[in-house]
VMD Tcl script that draws the C-alpha trace (Angstrom):
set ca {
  {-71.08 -120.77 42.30}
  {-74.45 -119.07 43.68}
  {-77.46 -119.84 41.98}
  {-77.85 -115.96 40.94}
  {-74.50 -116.30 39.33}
  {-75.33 -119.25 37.59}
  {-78.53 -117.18 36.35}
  {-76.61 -114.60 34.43}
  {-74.39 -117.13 32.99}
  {-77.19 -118.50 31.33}
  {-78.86 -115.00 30.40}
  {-75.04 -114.17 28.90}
  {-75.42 -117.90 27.03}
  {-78.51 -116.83 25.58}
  {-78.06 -113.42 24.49}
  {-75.07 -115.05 22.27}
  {-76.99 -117.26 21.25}
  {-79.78 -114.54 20.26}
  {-77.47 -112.53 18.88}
  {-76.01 -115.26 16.42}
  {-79.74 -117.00 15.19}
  {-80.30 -112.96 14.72}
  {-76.97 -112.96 12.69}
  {-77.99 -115.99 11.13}
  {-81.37 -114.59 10.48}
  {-80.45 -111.16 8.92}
  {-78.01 -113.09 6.68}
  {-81.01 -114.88 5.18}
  {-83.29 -111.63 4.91}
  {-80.32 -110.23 3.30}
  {-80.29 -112.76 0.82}
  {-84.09 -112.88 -0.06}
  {-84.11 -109.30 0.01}
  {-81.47 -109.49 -2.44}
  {-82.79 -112.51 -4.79}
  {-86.41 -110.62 -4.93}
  {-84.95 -107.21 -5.69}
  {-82.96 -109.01 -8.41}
  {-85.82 -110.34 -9.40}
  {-88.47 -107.19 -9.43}
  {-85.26 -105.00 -11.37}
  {-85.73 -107.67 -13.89}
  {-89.37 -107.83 -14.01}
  {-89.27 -104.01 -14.19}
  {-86.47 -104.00 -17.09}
  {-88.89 -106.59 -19.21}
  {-91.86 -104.36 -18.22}
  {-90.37 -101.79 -19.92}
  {-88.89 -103.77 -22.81}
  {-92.98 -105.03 -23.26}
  {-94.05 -101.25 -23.35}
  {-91.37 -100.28 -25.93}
  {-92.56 -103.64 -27.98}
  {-96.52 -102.26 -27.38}
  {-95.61 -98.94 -28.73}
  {-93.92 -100.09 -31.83}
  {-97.12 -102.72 -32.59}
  {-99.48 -99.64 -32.05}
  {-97.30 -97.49 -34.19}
  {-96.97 -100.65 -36.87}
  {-100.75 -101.09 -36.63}
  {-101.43 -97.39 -37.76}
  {-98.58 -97.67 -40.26}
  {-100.39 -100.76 -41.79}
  {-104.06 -99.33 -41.55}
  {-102.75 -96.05 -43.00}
  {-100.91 -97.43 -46.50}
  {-104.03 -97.22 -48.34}
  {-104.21 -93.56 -47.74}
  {-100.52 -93.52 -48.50}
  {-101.08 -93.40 -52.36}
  {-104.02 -90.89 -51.97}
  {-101.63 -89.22 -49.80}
  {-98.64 -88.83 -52.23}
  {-100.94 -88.13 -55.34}
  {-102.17 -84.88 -53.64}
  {-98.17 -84.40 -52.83}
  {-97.76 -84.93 -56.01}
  {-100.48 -82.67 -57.54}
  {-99.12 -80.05 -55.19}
  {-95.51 -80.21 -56.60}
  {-96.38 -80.11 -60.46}
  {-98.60 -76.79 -59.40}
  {-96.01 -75.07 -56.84}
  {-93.41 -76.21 -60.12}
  {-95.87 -74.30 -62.97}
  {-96.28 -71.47 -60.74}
  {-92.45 -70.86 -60.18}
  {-91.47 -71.38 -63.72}
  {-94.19 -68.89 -64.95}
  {-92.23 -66.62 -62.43}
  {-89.80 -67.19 -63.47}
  {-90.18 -66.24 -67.22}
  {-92.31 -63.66 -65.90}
  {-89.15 -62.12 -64.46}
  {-87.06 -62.66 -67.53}
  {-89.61 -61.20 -69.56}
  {-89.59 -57.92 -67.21}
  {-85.99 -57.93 -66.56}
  {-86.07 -58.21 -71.02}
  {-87.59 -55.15 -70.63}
  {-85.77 -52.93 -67.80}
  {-82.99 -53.86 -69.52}
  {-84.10 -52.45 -72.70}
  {-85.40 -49.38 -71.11}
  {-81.97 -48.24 -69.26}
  {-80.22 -48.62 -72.01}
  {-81.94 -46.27 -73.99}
  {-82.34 -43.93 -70.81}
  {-78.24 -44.74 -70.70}
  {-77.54 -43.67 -74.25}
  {-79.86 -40.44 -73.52}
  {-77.97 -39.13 -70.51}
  {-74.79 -40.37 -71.73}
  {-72.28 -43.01 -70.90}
  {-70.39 -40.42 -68.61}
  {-71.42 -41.68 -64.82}
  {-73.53 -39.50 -62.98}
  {-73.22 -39.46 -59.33}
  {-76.69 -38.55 -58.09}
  {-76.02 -36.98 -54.68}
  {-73.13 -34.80 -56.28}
  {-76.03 -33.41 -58.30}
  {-78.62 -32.85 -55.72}
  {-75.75 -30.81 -54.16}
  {-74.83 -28.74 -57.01}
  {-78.75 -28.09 -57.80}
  {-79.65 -27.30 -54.50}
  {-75.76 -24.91 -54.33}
  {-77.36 -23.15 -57.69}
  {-80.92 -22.46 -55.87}
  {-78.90 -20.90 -52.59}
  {-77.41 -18.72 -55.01}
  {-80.23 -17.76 -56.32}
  {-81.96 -17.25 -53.62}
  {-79.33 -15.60 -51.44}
  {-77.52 -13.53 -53.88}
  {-78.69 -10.32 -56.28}
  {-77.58 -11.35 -59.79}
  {-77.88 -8.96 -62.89}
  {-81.01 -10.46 -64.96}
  {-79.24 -12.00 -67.72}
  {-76.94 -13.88 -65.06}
  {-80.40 -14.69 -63.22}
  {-81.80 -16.56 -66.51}
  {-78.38 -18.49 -66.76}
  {-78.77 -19.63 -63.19}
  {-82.41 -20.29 -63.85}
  {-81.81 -22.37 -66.58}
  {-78.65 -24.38 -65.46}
  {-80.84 -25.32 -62.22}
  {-84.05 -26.43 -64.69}
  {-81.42 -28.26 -66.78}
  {-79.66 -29.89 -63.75}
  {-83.11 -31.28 -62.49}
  {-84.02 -32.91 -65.54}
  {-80.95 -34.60 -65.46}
  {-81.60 -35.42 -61.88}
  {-84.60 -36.81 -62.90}
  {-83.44 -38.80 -65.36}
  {-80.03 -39.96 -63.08}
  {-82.34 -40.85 -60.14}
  {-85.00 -42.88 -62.96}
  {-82.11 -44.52 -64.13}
  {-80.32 -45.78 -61.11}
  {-83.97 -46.90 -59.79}
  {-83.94 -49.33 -62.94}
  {-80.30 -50.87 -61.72}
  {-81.51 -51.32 -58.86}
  {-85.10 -53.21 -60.12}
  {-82.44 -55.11 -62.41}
  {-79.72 -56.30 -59.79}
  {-83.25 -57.21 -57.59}
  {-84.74 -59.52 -60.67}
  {-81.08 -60.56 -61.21}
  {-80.83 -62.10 -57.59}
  {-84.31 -63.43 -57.51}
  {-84.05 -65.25 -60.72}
  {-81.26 -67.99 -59.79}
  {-82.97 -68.69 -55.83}
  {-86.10 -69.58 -58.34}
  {-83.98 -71.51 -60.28}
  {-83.00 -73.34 -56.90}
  {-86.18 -73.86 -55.82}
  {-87.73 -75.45 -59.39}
  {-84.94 -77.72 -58.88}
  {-85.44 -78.60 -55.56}
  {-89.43 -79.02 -56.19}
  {-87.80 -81.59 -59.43}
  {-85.70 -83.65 -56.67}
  {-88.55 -83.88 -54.57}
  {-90.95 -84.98 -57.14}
  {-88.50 -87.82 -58.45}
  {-88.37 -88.32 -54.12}
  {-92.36 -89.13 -53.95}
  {-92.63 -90.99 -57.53}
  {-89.91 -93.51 -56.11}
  {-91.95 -93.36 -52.35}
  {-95.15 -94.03 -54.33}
  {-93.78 -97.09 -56.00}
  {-91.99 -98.87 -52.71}
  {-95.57 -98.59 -50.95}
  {-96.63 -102.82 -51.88}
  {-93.35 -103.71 -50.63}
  {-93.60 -101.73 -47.59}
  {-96.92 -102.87 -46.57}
  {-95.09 -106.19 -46.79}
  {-92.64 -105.66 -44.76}
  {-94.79 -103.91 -41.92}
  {-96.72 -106.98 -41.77}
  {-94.27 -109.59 -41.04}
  {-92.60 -107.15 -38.77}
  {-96.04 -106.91 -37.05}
  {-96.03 -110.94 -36.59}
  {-92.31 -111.51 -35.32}
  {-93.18 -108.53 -32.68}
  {-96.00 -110.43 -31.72}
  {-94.25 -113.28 -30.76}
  {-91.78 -111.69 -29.23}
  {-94.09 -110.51 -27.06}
  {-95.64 -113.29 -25.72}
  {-92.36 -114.57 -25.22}
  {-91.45 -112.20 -22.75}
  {-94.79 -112.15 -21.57}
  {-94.32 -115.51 -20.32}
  {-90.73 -114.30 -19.13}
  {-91.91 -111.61 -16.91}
  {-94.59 -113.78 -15.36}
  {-92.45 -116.08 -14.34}
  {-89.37 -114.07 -13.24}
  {-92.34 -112.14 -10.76}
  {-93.79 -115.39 -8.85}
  {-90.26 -115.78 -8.24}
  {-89.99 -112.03 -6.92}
  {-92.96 -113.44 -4.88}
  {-91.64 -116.14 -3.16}
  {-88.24 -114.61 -2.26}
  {-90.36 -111.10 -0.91}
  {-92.56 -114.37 1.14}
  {-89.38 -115.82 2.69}
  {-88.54 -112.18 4.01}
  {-91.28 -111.29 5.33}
  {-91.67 -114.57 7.20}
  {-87.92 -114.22 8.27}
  {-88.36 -110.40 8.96}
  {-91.14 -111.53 11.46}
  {-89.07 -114.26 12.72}
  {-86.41 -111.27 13.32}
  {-88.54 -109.35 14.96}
  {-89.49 -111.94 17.72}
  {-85.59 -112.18 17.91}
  {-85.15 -108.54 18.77}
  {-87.70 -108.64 21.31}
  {-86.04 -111.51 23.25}
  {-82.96 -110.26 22.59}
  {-84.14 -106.84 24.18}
  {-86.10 -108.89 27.19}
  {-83.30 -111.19 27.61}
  {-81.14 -107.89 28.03}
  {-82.66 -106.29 30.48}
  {-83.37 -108.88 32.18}
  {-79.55 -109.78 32.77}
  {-79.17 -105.69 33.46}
  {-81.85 -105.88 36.03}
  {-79.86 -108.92 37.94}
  {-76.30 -107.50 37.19}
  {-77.28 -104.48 39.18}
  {-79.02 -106.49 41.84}
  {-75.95 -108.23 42.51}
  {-73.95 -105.13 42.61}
  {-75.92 -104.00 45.23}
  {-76.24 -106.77 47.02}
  {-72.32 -106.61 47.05}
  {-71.91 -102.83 47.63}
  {-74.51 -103.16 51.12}
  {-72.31 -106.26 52.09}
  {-69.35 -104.02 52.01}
  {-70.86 -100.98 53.49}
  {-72.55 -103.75 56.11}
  {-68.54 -104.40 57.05}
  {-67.54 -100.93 57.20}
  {-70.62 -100.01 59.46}
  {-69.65 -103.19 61.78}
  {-66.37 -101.79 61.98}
  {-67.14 -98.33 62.81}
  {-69.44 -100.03 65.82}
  {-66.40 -101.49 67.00}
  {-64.89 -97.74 67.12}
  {-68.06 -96.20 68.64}
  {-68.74 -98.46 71.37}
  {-64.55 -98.40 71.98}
  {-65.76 -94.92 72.76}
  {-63.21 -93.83 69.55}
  {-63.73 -91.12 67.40}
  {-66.12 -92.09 64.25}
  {-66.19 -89.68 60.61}
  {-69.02 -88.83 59.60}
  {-69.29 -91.27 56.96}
  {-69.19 -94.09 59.39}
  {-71.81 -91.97 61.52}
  {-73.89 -92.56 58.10}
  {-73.78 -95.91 58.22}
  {-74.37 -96.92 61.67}
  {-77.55 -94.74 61.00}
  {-78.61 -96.57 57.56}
  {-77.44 -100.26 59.61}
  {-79.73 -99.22 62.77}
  {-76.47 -99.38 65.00}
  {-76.38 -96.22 66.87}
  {-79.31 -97.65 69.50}
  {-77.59 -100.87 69.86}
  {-76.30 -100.87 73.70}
  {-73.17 -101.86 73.93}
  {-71.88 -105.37 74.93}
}
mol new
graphics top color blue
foreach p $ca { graphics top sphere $p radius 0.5 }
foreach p [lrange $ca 0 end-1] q [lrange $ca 1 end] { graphics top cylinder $p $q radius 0.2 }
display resetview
């Protein structure tokens, strides 16, 4: 075996044996990479889990410094309800009181036009019928006083019809108002039994805030402690890649110099090997020309590029 031979055997040995301590290599990057991602979703996850915990001490913090204006707080409520209750129940007997009265009046404005129903629009039409006839038609004089007086008698009633069916409508408007007041008295009573009951649970809840406040506390610290320790780990497993990512790279570039290196002396050897083949194909065509035999002019080519043609012949 030549010695260049033997030379890209050995560059072929070592380019498997780059290519598995790269294998070897990426495995354990793969690995760190893994562990300290692990790690860093973890320390992220209890990061998160702390800023929850922070919130809800800030937010227990303000609950606890704010009880003592809790009481002041609910008094005013308080205050507020027994006025906005007053206020409604006075308008409410207001509203009795006037719909008392309505009542009163159309039913003597009832008993004056009668308890035959008048439609008001069929009236309107007959008065203003009357007036066209009036106006439009020449009536003997006693006929025009009839006319005259059926239309002034028609309007009064008109009068009266449209007065009275104002007053159902006032009525049926107090009617409807009177039982969403009731509602809303009651719901200003529920409210006000709400806030006395609030009022009274506000010792036990500033209690309860405050050993809440101390368990969260500790819990705190606890993972505190957790998340500190969970990211040195993060640390060291992001050191070990880095160190192996440089030790990777250095592979690579062997790998790649190692490469072309065995490249550069395959094709050296293939070319050594292609001119000792064209060398025997130009030696034979020599034979041929100085036999004085017809040459191609390939083989012209080559006793050209092999410095034959000026050779003299033996």
């Amino acid at each position: 075996m030549s010695a260049d031979t033997e030379s890209i055997e050995s560059l072929k040995q070592q380019l498997i044996d780059l290519r598995q301590k790269l294998q070897e290599v990426t495995g354990k990057m793969q690995d760190a990479r893994a562990k300290r991602d692990t790690a860093n979703s973890e320390v992220k996850r209890l990061s998160a889990e702390l800023r929850t915990l922070r919130e809800q001490y800030q937010q227990l913090k303000q609950q606890i410094s704010t009880v003592a204006e809790q009481k002041k707080s609910l008094y005013e409520k308080l205050s507020k309800l027994r006025e906005d209750r007053k206020a409604k129940t006075e308008e409410l007997n207001r509203l009795r009181e006037e719909l008392k009265r309505l009542n009163v009046e159309y039913k003597n404005l009832r008993s004056f036009i009668g308890a035959k129903r008048i439609d008001e629009d069929e009236l309107r039409s007959r008065i203003e019928q009357l007036e066209w006839q009036y106006q439009t038609t020449t009536l003997p004089p006693e006929v025009e006083k009839i006319v005259i007086n059926k239309i002034r008698s028609l309007e009064s009633i008109y009068v009266n019809v449209k007065h009275l069916n104002e007053l159902r409508s006032k009525i049926d408007e107090i009617r409807n108002k009177i039982p969403a007041l009731k509602q809303e008295i009651q719901q200003i009573n529920e409210e006000l039994k709400n806030t006395v009951a609030e009022y009274l649970k506000l010792k036990e809840s500033m209690q309860n805030l405050k050993q809440q406040r101390e368990e969260l506390v500790k819990k705190i610290i606890s993972l505190r402690q957790e998340r500190d320790r969970i990211r040195e780990e993060a640390n060291q497993h992001h050191q070990l890649y880095i160190s192996l990512l440089s030790e990777e790279r250095a592979i690579r570039e062997e790998l790649e110099r190692v490469s072309i290196l065995l490249k550069a002396k395959e094709l050296a050897r293939h070319i050594d090997e292609r001119r000792r083949l064209l060398q025997g194909k130009a030696l034979e065509a020599f034979e041929k020309y100085q036999k004085g035999e017809p040459i191609t002019l390939e083989e012209y080519k080559l006793l050209a590029e092999f410095n034959l043609l000026n050779l003299k012949q033996q």
